[in-house]
N, CA, C and O atoms as a Tripos MOL2 file, in Angstrom:
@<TRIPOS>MOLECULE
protein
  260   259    65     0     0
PROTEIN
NO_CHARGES

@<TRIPOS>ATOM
      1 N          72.6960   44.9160  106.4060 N.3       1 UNK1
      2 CA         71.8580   45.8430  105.6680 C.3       1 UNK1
      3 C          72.6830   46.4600  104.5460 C.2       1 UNK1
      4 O          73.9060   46.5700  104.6350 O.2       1 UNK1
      5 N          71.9790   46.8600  103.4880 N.am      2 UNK2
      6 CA         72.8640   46.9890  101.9700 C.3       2 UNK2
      7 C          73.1280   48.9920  102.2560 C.2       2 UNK2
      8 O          72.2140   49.8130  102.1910 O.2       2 UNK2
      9 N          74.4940   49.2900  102.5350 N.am      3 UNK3
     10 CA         74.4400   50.5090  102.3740 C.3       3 UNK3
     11 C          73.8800   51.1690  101.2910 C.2       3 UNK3
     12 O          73.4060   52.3020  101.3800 O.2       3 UNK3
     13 N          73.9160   50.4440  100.1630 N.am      4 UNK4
     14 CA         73.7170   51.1660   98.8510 C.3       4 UNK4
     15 C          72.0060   51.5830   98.9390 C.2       4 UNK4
     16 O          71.6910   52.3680   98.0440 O.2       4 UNK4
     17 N          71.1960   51.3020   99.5980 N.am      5 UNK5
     18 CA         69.9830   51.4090  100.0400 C.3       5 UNK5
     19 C          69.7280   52.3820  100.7780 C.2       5 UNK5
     20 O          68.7640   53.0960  100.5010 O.2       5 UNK5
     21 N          70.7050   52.7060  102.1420 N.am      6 UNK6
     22 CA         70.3480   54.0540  102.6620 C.3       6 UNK6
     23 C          70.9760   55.1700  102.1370 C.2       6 UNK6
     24 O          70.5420   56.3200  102.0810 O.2       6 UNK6
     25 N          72.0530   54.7220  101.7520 N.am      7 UNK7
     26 CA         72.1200   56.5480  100.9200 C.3       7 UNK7
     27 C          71.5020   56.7280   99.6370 C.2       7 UNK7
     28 O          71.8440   57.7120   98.9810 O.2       7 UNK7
     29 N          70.8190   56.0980   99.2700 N.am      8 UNK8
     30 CA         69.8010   56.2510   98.0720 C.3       8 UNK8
     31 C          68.7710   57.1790   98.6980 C.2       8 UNK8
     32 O          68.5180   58.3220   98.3170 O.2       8 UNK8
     33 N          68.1450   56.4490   99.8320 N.am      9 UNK9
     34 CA         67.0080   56.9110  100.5570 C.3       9 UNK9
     35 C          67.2890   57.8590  101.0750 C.2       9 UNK9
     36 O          66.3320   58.6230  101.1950 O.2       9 UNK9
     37 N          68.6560   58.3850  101.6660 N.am     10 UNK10
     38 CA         68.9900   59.4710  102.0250 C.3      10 UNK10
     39 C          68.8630   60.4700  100.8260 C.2      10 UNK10
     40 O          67.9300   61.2720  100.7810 O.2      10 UNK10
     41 N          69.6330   60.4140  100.0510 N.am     11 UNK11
     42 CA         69.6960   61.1350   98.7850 C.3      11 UNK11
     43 C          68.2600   61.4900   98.2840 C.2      11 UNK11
     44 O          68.0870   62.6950   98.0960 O.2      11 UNK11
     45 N          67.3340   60.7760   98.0650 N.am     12 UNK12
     46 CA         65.6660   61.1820   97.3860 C.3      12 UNK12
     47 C          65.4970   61.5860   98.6240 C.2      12 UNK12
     48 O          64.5450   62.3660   98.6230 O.2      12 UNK12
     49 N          66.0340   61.4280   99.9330 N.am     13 UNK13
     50 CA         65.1650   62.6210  101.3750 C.3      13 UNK13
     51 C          65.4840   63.8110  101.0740 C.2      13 UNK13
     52 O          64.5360   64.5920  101.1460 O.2      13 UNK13
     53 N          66.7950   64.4040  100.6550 N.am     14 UNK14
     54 CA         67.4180   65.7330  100.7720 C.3      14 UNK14
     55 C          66.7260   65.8300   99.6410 C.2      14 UNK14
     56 O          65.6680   66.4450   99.7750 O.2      14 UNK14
     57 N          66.9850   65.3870   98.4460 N.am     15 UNK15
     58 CA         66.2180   66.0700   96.6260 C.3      15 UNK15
     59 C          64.7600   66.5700   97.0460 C.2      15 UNK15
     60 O          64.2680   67.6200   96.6330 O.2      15 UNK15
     61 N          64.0280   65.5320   98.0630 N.am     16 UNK16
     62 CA         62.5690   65.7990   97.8710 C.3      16 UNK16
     63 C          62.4540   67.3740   98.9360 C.2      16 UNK16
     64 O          61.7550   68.3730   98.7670 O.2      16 UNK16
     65 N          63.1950   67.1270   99.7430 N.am     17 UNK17
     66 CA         63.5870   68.2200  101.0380 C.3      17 UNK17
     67 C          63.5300   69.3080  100.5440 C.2      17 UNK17
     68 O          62.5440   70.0270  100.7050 O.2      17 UNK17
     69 N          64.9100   69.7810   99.6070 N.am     18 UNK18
     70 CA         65.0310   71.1020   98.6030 C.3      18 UNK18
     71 C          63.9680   71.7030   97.9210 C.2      18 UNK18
     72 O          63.5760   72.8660   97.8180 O.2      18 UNK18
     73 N          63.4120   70.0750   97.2560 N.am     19 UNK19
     74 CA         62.0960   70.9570   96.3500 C.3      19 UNK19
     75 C          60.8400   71.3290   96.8380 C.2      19 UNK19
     76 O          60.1010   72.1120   96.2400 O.2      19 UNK19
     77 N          60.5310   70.7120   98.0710 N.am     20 UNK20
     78 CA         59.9180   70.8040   99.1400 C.3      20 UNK20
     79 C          59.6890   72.4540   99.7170 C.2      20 UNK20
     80 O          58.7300   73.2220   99.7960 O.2      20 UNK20
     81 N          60.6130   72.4860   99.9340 N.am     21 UNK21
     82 CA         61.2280   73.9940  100.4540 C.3      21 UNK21
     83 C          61.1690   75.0390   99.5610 C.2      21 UNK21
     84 O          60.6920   76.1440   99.8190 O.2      21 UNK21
     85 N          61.7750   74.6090   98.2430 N.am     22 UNK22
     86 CA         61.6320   75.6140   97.3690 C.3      22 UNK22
     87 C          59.9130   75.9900   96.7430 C.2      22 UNK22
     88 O          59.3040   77.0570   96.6680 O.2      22 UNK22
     89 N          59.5490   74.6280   96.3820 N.am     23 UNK23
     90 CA         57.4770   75.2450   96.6890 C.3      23 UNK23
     91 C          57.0860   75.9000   97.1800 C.2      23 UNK23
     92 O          56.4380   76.8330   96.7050 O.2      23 UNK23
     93 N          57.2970   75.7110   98.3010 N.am     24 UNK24
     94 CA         56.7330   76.4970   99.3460 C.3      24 UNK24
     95 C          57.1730   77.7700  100.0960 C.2      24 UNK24
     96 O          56.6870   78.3400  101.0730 O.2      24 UNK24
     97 N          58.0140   77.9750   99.4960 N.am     25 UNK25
     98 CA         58.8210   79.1750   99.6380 C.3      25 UNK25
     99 C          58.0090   80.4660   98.3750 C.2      25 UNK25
    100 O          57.6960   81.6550   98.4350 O.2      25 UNK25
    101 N          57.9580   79.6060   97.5560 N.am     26 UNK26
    102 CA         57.4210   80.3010   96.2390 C.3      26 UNK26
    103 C          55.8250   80.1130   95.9750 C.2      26 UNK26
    104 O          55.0780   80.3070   95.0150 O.2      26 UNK26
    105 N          55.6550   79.5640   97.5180 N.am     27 UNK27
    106 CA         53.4110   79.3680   97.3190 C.3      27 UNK27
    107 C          53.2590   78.8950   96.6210 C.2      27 UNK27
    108 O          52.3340   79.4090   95.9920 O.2      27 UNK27
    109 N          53.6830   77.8830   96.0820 N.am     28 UNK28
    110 CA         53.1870   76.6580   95.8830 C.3      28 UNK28
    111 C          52.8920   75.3210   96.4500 C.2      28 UNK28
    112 O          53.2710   74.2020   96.1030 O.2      28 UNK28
    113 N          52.1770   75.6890   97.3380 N.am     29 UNK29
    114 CA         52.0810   74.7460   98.5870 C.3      29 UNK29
    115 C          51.4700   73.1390   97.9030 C.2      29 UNK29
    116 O          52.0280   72.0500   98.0390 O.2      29 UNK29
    117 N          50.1880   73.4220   97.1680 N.am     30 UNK30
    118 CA         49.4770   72.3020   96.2360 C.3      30 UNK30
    119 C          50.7450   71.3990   95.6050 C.2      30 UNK30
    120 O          50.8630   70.2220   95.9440 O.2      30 UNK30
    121 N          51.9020   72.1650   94.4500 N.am     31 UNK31
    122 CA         53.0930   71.2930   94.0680 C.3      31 UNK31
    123 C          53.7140   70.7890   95.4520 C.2      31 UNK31
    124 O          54.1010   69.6200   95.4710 O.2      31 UNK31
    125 N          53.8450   71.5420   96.5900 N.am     32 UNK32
    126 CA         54.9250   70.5610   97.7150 C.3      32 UNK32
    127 C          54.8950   69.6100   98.4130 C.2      32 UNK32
    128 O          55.7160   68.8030   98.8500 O.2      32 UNK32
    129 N          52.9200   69.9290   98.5440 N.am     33 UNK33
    130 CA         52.7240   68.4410   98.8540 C.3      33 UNK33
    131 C          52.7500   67.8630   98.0640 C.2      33 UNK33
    132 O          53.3390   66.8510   98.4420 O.2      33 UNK33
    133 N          52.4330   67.7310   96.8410 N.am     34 UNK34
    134 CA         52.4910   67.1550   95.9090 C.3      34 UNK34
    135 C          53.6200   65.8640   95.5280 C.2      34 UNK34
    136 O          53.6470   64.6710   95.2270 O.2      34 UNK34
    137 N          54.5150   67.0510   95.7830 N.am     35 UNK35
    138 CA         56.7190   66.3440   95.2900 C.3      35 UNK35
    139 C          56.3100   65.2320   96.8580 C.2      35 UNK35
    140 O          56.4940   64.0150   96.8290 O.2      35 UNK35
    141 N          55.8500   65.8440   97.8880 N.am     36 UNK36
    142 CA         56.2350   64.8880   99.4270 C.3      36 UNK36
    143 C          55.6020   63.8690   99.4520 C.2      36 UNK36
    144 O          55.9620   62.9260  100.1570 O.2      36 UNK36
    145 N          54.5510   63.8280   98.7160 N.am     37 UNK37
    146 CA         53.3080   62.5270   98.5440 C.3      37 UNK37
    147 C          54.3420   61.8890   97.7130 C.2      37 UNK37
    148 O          54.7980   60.9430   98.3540 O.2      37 UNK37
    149 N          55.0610   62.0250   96.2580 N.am     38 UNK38
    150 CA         55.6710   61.3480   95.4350 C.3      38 UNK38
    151 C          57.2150   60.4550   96.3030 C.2      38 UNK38
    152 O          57.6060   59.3020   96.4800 O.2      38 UNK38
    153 N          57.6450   61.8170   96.6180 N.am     39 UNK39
    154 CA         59.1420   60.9920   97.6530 C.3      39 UNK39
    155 C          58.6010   59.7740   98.3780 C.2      39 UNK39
    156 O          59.0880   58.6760   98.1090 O.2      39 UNK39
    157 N          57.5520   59.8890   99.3490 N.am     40 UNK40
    158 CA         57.1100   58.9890  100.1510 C.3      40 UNK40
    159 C          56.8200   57.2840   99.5800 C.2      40 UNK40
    160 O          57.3150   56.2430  100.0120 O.2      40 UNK40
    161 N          55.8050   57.5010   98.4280 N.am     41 UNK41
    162 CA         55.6970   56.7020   97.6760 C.3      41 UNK41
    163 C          57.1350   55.8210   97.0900 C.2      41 UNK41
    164 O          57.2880   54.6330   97.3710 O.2      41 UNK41
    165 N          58.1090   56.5760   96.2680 N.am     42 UNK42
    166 CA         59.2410   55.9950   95.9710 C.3      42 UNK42
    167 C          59.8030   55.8820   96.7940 C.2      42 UNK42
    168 O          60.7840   55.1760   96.5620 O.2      42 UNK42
    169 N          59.7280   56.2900   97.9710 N.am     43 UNK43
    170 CA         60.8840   55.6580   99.3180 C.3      43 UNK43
    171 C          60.0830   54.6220   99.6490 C.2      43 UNK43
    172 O          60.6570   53.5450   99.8080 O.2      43 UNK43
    173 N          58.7330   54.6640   99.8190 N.am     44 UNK44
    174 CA         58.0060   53.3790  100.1990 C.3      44 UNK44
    175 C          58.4220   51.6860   98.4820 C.2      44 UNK44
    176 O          59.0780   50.6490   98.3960 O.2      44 UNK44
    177 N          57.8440   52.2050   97.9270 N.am     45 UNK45
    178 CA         58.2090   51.4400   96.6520 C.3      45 UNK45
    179 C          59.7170   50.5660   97.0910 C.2      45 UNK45
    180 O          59.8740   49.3450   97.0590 O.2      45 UNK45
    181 N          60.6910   51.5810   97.4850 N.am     46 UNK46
    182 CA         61.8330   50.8800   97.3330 C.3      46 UNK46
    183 C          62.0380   49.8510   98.4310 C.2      46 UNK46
    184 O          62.5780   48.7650   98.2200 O.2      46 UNK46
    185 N          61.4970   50.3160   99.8290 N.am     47 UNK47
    186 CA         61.5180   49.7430  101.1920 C.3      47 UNK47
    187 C          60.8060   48.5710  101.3660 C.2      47 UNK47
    188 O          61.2360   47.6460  102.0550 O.2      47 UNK47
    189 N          59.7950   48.5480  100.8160 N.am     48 UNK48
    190 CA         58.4980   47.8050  101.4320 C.3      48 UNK48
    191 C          58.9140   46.1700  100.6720 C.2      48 UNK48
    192 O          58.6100   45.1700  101.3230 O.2      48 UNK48
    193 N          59.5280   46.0150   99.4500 N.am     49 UNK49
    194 CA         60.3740   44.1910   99.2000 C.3      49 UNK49
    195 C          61.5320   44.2820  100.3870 C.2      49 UNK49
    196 O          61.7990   43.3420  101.1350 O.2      49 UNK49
    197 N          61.9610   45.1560  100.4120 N.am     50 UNK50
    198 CA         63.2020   44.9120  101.5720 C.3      50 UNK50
    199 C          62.3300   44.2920  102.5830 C.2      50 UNK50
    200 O          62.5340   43.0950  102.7880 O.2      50 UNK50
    201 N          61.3710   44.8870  103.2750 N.am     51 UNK51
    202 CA         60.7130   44.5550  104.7570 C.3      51 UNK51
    203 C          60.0390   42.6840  104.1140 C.2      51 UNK51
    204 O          60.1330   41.7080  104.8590 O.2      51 UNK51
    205 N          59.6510   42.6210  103.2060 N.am     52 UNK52
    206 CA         59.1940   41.4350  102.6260 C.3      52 UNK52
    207 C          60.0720   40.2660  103.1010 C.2      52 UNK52
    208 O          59.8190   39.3100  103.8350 O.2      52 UNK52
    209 N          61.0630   40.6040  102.5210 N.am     53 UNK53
    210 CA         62.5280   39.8720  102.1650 C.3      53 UNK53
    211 C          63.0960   39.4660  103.6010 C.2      53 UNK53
    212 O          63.8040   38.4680  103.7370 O.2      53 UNK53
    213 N          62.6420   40.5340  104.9690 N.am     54 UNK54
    214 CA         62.8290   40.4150  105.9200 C.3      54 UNK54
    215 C          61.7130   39.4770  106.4730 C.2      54 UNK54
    216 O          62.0200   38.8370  107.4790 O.2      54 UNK54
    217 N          60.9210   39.3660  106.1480 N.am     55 UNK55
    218 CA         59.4620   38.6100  106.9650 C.3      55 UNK55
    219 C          59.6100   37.0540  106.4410 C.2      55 UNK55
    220 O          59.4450   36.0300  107.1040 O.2      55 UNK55
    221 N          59.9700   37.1850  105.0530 N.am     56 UNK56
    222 CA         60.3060   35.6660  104.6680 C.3      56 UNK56
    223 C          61.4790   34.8000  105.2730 C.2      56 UNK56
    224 O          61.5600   33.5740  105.3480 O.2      56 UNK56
    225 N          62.4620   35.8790  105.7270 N.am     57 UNK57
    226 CA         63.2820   35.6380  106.0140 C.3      57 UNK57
    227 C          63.3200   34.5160  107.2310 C.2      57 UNK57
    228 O          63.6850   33.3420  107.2990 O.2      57 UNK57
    229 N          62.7370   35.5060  108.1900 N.am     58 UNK58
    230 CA         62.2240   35.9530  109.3250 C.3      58 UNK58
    231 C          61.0740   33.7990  109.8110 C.2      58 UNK58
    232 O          61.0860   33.0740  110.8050 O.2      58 UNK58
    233 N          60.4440   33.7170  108.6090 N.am     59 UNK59
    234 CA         59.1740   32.8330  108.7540 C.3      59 UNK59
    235 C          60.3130   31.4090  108.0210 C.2      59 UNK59
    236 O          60.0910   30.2530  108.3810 O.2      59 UNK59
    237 N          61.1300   31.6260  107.3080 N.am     60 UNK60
    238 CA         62.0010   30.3850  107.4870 C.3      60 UNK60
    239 C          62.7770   29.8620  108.4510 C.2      60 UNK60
    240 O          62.9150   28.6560  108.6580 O.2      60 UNK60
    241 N          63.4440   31.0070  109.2300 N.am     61 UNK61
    242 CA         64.2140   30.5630  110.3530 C.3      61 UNK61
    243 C          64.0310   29.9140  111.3050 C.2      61 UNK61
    244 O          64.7990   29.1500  111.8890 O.2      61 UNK61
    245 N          62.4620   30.3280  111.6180 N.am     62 UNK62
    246 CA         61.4100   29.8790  112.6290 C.3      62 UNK62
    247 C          60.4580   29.0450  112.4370 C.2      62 UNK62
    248 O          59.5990   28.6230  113.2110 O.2      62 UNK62
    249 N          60.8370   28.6510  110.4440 N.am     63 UNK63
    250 CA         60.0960   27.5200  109.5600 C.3      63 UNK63
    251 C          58.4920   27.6590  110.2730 C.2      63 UNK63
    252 O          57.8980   26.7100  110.7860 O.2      63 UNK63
    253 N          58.0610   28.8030  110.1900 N.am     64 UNK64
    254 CA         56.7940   29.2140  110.3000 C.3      64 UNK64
    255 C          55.7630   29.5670  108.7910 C.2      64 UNK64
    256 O          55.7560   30.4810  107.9650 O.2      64 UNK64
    257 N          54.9690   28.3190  108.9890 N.am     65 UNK65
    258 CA         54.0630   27.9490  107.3860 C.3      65 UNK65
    259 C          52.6020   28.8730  107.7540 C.2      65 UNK65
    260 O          51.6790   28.9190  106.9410 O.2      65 UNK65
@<TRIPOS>BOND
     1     1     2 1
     2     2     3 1
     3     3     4 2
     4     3     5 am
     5     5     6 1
     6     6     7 1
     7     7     8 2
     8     7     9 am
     9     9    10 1
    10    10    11 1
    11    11    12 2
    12    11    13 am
    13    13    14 1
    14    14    15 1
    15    15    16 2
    16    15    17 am
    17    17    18 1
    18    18    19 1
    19    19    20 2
    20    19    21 am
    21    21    22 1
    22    22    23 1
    23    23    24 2
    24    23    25 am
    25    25    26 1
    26    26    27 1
    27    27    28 2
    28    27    29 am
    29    29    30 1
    30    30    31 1
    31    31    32 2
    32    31    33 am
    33    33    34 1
    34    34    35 1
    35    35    36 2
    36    35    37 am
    37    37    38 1
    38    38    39 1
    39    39    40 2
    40    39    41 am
    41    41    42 1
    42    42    43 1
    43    43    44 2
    44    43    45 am
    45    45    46 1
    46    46    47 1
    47    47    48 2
    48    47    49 am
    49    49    50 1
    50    50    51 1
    51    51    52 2
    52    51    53 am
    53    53    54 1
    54    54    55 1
    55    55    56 2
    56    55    57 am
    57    57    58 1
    58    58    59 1
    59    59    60 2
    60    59    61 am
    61    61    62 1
    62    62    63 1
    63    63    64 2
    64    63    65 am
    65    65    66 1
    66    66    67 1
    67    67    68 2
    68    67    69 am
    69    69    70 1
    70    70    71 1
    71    71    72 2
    72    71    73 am
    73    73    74 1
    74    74    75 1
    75    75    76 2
    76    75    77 am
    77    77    78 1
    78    78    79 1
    79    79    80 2
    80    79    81 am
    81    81    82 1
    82    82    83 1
    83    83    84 2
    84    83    85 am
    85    85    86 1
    86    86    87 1
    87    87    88 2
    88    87    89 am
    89    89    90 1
    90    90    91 1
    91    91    92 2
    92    91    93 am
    93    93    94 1
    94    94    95 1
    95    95    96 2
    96    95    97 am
    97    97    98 1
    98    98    99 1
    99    99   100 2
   100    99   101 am
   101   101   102 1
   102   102   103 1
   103   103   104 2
   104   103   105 am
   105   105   106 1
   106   106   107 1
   107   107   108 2
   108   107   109 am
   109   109   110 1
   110   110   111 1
   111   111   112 2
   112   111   113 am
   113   113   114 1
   114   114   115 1
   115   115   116 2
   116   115   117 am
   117   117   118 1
   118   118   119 1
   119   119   120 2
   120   119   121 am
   121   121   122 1
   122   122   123 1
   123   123   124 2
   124   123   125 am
   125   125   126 1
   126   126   127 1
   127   127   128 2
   128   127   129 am
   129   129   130 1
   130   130   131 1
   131   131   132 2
   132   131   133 am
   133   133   134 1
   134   134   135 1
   135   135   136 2
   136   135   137 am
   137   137   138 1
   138   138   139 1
   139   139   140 2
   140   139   141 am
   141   141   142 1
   142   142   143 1
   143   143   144 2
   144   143   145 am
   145   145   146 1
   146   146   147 1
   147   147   148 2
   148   147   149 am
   149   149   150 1
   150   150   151 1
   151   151   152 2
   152   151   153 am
   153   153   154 1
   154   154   155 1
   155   155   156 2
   156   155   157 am
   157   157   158 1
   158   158   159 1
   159   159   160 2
   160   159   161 am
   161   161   162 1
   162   162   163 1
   163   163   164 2
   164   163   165 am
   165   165   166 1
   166   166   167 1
   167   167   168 2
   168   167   169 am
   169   169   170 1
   170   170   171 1
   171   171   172 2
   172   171   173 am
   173   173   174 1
   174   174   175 1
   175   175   176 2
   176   175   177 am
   177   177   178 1
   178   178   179 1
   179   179   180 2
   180   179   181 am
   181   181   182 1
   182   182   183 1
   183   183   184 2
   184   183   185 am
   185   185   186 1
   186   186   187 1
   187   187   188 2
   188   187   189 am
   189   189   190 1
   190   190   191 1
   191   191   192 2
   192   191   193 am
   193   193   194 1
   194   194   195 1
   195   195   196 2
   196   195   197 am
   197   197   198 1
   198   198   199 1
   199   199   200 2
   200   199   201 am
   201   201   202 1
   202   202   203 1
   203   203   204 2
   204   203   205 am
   205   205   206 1
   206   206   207 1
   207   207   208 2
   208   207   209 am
   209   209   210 1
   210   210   211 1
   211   211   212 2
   212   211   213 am
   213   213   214 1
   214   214   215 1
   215   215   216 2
   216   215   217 am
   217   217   218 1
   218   218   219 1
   219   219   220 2
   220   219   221 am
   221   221   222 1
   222   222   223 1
   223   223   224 2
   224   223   225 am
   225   225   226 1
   226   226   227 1
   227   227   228 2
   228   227   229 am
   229   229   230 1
   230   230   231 1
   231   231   232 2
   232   231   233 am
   233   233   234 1
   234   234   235 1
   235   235   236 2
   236   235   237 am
   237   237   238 1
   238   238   239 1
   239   239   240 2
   240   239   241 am
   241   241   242 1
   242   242   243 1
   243   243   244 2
   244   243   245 am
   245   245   246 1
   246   246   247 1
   247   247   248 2
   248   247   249 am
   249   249   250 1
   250   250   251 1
   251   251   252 2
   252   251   253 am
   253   253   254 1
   254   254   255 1
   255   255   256 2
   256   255   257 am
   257   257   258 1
   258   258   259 1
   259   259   260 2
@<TRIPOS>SUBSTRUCTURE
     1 UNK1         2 RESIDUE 1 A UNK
     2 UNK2         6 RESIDUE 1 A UNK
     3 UNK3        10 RESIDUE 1 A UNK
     4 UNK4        14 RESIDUE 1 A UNK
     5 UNK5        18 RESIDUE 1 A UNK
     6 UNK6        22 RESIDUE 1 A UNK
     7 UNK7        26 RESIDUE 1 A UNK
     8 UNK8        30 RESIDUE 1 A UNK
     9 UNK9        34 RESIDUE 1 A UNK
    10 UNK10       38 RESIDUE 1 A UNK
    11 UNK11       42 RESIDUE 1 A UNK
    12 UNK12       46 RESIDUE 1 A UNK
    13 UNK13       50 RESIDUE 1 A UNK
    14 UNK14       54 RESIDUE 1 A UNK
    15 UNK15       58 RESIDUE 1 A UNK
    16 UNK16       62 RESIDUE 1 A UNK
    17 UNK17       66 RESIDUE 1 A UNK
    18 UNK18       70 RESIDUE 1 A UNK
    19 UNK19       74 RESIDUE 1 A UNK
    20 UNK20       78 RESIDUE 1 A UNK
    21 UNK21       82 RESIDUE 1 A UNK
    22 UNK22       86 RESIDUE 1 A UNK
    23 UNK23       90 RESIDUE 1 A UNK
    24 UNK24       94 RESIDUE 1 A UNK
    25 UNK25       98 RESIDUE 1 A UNK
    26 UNK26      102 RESIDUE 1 A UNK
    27 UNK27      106 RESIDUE 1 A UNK
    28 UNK28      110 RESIDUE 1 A UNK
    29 UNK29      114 RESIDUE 1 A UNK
    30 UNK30      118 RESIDUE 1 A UNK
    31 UNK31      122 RESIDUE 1 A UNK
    32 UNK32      126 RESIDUE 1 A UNK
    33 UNK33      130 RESIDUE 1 A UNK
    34 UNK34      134 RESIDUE 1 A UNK
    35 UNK35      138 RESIDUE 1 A UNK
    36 UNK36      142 RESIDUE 1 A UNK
    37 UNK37      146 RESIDUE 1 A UNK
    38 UNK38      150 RESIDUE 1 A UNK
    39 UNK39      154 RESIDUE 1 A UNK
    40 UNK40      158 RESIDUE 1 A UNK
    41 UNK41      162 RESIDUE 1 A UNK
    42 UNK42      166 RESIDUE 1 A UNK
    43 UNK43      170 RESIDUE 1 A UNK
    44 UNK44      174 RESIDUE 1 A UNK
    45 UNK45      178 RESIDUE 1 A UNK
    46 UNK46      182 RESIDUE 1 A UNK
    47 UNK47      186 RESIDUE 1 A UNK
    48 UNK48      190 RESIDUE 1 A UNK
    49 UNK49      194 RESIDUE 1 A UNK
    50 UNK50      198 RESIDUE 1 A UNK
    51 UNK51      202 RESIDUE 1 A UNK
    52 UNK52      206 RESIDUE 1 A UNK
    53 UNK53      210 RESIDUE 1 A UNK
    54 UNK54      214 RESIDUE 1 A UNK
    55 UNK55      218 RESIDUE 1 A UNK
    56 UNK56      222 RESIDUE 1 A UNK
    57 UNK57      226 RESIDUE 1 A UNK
    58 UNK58      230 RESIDUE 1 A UNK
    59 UNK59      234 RESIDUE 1 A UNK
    60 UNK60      238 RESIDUE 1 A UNK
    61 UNK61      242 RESIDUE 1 A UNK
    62 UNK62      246 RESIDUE 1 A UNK
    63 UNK63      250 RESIDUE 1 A UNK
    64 UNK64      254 RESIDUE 1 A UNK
    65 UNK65      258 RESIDUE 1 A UNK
């Protein structure tokens, strides 16, 4: 597994975390979900060819057509 991948994902967890916190700290609840809907999305965006990459992987080994 590519480290450079989880501390990315780590890194946009804590950024989205802070601003998260800080919204909603300041009642802006509408912006926090807001930022948490967006993190999710770009953590999904980045994950979801990885899991791909794994299934293809996955369907050659087992040369499953």
């Amino acid at each position: 597994m590519e480290t450079e991948l989880i501390f990315q994902l780590a890194g946009i967890s804590i950024v989205i975390t802070v601003i998260y916190t800080v919204l909603k700290q300041a009642g802006r609840d509408e912006f926090a979900f807001s930022t948490l809907l967006l993190g999710i999305v770009v953590v999904l965006a980045m994950v979801i060819p990885k899991i791909a990459d794994l299934f293809e992987t996955v369907r050659s080994v087992f040369r499953i057509y």
